[in-house]
N, C-alpha and C positions, 0 to 999 in steps of 0.2 A: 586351827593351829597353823600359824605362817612355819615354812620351815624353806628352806634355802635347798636351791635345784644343784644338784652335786654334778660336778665334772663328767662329760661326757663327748618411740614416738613421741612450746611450745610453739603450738606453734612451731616448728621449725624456722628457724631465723639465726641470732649469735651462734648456738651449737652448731649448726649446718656450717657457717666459716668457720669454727673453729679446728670442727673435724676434720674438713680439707685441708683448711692450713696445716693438720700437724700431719697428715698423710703426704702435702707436697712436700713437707721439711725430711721425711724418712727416705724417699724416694730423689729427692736434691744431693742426697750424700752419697749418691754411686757406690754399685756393688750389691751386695746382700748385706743389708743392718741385718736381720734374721741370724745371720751366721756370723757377724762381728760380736754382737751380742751374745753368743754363745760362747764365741773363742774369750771374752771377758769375765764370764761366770765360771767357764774351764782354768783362768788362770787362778782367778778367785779361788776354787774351790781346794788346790792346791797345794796353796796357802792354809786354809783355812780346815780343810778333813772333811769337806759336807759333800754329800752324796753327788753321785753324779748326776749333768745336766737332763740325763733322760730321764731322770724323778721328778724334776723340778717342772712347775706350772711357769706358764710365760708371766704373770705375776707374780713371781719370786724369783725368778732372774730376772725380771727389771728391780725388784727391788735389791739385789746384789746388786747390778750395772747403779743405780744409784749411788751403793757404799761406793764401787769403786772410782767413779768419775768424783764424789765428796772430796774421795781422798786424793786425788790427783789435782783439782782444782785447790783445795788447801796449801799443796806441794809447792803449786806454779798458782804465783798471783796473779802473773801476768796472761794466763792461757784463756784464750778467748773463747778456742776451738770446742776446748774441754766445757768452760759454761754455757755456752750454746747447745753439747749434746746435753747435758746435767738437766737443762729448760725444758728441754721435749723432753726427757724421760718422767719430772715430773707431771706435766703438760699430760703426757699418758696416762700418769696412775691417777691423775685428777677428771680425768675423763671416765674412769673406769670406776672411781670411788665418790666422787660429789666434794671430794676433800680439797675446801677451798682454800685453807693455808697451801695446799699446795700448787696452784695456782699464782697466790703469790709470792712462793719459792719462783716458779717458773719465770714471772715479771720482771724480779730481780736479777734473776740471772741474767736474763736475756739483755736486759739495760746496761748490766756490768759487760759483759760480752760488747757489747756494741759499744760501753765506752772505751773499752779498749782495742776495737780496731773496726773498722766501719768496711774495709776494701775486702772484697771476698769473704763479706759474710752476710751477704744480701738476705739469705731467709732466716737468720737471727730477726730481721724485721718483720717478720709474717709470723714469726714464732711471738715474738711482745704484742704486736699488734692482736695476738687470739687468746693472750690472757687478757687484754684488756677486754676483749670482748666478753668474756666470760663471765666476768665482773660489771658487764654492763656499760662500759665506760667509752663510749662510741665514739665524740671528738676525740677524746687521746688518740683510740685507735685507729681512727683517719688520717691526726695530725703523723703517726708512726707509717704508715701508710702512703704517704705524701712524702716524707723523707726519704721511702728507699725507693721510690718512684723519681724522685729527684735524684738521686746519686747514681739509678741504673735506670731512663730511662726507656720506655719502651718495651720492657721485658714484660710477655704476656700476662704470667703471674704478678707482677705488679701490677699490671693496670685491671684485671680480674680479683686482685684483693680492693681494690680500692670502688669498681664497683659494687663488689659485693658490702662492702659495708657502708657505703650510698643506698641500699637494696633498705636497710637496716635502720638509716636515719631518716627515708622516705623521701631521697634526694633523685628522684628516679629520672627526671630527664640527663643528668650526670652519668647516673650508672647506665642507662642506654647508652651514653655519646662515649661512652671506656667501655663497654661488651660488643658495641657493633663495630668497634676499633681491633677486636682482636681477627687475630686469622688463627681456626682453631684446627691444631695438627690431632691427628685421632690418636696419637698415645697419648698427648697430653688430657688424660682423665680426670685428675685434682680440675682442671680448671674447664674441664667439659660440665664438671658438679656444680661449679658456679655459674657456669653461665644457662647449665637447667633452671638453677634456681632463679635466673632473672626473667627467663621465658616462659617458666610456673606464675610468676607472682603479675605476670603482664599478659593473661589471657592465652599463654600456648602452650596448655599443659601435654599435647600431640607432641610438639617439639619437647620436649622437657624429657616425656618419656622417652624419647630416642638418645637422646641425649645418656641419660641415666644407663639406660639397656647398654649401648657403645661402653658407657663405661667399667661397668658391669664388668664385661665379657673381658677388658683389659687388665682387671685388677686379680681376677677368679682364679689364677695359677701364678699366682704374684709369692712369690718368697722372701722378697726383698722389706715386705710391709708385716707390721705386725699382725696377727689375726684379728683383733677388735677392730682394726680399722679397715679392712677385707669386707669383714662385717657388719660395716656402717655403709659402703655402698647399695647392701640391698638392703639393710634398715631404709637407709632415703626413696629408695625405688619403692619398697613398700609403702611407705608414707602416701607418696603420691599414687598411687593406683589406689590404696585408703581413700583417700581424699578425695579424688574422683569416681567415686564407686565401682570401682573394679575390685570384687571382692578376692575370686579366687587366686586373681594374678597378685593380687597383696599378700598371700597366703603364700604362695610357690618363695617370693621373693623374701619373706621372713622366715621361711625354713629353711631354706638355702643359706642363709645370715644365720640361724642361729646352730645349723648345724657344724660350722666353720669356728662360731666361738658360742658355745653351748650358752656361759656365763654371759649374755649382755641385754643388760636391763632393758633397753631402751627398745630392742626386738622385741622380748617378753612384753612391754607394758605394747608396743604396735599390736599383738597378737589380744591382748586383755583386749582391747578395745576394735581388734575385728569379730573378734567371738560375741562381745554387745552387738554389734552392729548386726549381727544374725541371729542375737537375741538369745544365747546361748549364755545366758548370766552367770549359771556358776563355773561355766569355762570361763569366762572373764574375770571371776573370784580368784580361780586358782593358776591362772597366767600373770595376774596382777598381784598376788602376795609371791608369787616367785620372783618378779621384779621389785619387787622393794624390801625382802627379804637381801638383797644384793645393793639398792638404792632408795631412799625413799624422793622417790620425784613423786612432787604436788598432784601431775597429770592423773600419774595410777592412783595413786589414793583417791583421786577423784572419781576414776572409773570403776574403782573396789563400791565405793560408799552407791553410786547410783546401782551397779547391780544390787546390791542388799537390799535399797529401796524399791528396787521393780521385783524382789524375791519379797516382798514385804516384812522383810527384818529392817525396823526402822532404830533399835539399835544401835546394831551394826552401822546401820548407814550412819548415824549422828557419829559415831566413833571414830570413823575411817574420815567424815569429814572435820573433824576438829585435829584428825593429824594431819591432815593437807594442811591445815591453818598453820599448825606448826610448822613444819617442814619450808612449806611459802616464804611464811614470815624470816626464815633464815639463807633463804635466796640473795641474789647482787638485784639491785636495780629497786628503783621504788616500789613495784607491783609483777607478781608472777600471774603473767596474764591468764592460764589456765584458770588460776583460782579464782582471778577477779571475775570470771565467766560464770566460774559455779556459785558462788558469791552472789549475781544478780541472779541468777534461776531457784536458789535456796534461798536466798540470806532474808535479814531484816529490812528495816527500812535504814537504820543505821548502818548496814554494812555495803547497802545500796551508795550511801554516804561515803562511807571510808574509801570503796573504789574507784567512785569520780576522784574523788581528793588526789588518790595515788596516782591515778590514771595523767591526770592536769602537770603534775608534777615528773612523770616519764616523757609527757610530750612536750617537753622543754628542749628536749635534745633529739628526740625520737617521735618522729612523726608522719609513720610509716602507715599505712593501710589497718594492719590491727588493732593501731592504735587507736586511730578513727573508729575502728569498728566497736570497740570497746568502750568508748565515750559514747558512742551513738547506743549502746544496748543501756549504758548507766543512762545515759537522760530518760531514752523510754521509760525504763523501770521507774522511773520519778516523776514518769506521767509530762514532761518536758519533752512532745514528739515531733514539734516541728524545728528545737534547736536539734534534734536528734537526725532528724530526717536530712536538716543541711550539714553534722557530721559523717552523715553517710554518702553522702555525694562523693566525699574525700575517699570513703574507706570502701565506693565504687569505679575510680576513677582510673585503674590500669584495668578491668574488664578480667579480675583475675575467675579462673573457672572454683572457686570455691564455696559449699552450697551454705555452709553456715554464715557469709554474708548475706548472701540474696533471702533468706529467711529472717533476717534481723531487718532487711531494708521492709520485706513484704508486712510483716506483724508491724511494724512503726505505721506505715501506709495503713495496714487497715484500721489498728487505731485515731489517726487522723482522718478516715472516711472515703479512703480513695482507694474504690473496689478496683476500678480495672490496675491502677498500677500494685494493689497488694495481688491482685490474681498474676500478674505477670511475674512478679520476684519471685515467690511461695513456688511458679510450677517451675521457673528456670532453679531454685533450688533443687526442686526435687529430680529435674531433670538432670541435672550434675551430677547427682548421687541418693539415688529413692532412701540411702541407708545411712544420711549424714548424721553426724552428732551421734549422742547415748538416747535422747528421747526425744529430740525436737524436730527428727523426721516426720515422727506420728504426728507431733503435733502440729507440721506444715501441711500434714493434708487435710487434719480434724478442720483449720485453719480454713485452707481450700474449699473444704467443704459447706463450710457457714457463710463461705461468700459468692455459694449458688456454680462450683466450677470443682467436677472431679477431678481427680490426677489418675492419668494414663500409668503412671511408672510408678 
């Protein structure tokens, strides 16, 4: 029975900017939001006879501070200021709920805001520019991006939005030539997260984690910021020590995060899928319907249905995977690349099909390293490994430390016959992380092993 954890992790890529961006925009507005927000809900409350703020969850005083700013925006056509907060607040509870109308609430506002006054209201631009991102929509969000870079130029945070979403269209000598431009001051955290993120994705995941830790420690007695978003700095930190197999330090850094905001999916589904990774399946059962119990993100559902199948409830696992199908399918963007992954390890031969198809079609605009990687594991599957093998050139080309690539490059190798380069990929995988993926570590060494070369780690 899923039951929802009471008050008390794709790819990382779009989310990863969007989070910062709505963390630079609360922190841009000087002072304690925390406490202006409160003093809103107190005047609210007033008014209205409803209990006081110290009953109240931070998701029901934002959804007050939404009536309120409604109705104040309604009042004044003209208030910029007003739709600009009105954008992040939804911007928030679309983050917290998966609730895509509101998101493009958020859009809209943000567009009306800026049409009505462009001077001193710079991160209205990085506010539009992360719903579009949300939705997938990467040239708008660069062309947004490029305008308020042009209207204030030089300002760190613009030119770290606009790498970052160069990071995202796989425009990386750009986003090098805007991150190595920036001079980074150690309060500025939002934009220490981005430029982790461009020295994770270009082989310096040492530098990335410092990066992270630095900011970390900056945000950790921060009152100014909402909790969920407190809470996404060590969701990210944990990602990455995930990702590189640092198990316990991914562990310290999502209990930290969800002890801060009890409620956040995206910590719960990290934790589903380090409990797999120690092979702890039905703790990853029941970390993962606690996360989707609050949201259904494809990921966990992904990681639900493979524990079921390594518990041999096969089931279960078809169940849980036919709700990722669902859930997927009602994503932004042509293909939610999580599922297109689980897709080529499960699926048919038709579904093998269906996500080349999506895949070709994403990288019209998006033509980023995953991407690549994605196309290279669809061709293999289709037995196409030497168009596979030169997609993976691409989707090895920043030398990023991530072990579920170098294991799609090694298994394409050894199927085309080239022992020593599949034995090089296969151990540099496992060397990044002896405990990548849900089951494709085992099978990088089962792998390893039939090509006459054990694995030390």
């Amino acid at each position: 029975m899923i039951r929802r954890r009471g008050l008390a992790k794709v790819a990382v890529g779009s989310v990863v900017l969007a989070a910062v961006v709505l963390a630079a925009w609360w922190t841009s507005q000087g002072g304690s939001a925390a406490r202006r927000r409160a003093d809103i809900s107190r005047a609210a409350s007033t008014t209205t006879h409803a209990p006081a703020d110290s009953f109240l969850t931070e998701s029901e005083i934002r959804d007050r501070d939404i009536v309120f700013y409604e109705k104040r925006a309604a009042r004044d056509t003209l208030g910029a200021s007003d739709r600009s907060q009105l954008a992040a607040l939804y911007m928030d509870r679309a983050r917290s709920t998966g609730a895509f109308a509101d998101y493009q609430r958020a859009e809209k506002l943000a567009r009306r805001s800026l049409a009505l006054r462009t001077d001193h209201n710079s991160q209205t631009f990085s506010l539009l520019a992360a719903a579009l991102l949300a939705r997938h929509d990467f040239s708008d969000a660069l062309s947004v991006a490029k305008q308020a870079d042009s209207l204030d130029p030089g300002v760190p945070g613009h030119i770290a939005l606009l790498g970052e979403i160069e990071l995202e269209t796989g425009d990386y000598a750009s986003a090098a030539a805007h991150f190595s431009s920036i001079h980074l001051d150690p309060d500025q955290f939002t934009i220490a997260a981005r430029v982790a993120r461009w020295r994770e994705l270009t082989g310096h995941a040492d530098a990335a984690r410092r990066l992270l830790h630095a900011a970390v420690a900056k945000v950790e007695h921060r009152d100014d910021l909402p909790r969920e978003q407190r809470a996404w700095f060590y969701y990210r930190l944990g990602e990455l020590e995930l990702r590189t197999g640092h198990l316990d330090s991914a562990n310290v850094s999502y209990q930290r995060g969800l002890a801060i905001f009890p409620e956040d999916y995206r910590i719960l589904g990290g934790l589903a899928r380090l409990a797999a990774a120690h092979g702890q399946w039905p703790q990853a059962i029941d970390y993962g319907n606690q996360a989707i119990a609050i949201q259904l993100d494809p990921a966990t559902l992904g990681t639900i249905s493979e524990a079921h199948r390594a518990l041999g409830d096969t089931a279960q696992a078809n169940a849980y995977a036919r709700a990722m199908t669902a859930s997927a399918l009602k994503q932004p963007g042509p293909i939610h690349r999580a599922w297109g992954l689980f897709l080529l390890d499960h699926g048919t031969t038709g579904d093998v099909k269906r996500v080349l198809a999506k895949t070709r079609i994403e990288m019209r605009t998006r033509r980023d390293i995953y991407g690549y990687d994605l196309l290279a594991w669809g061709l293999h599957k289709q037995g196409r490994d030497s168009d596979a093998r030169a997609a993976m050139v691409h989707a090895l080309s920043q030398n990023t430390e991530d072990a579920q690539l170098y294991f799609h490059a090694g298994m394409i190798e050894r199927t085309l016959g080239n022992t020593v380069a599949a034995q090089a990929y296969l151990d540099r995988a496992l060397t990044i992380n002896p405990h990548f993926g849900l089951t494709q570590a085992s099978a990088g060494r089962v792998a390893l092993n039939s090509l006459g070369k054990t694995s030390h780690v």
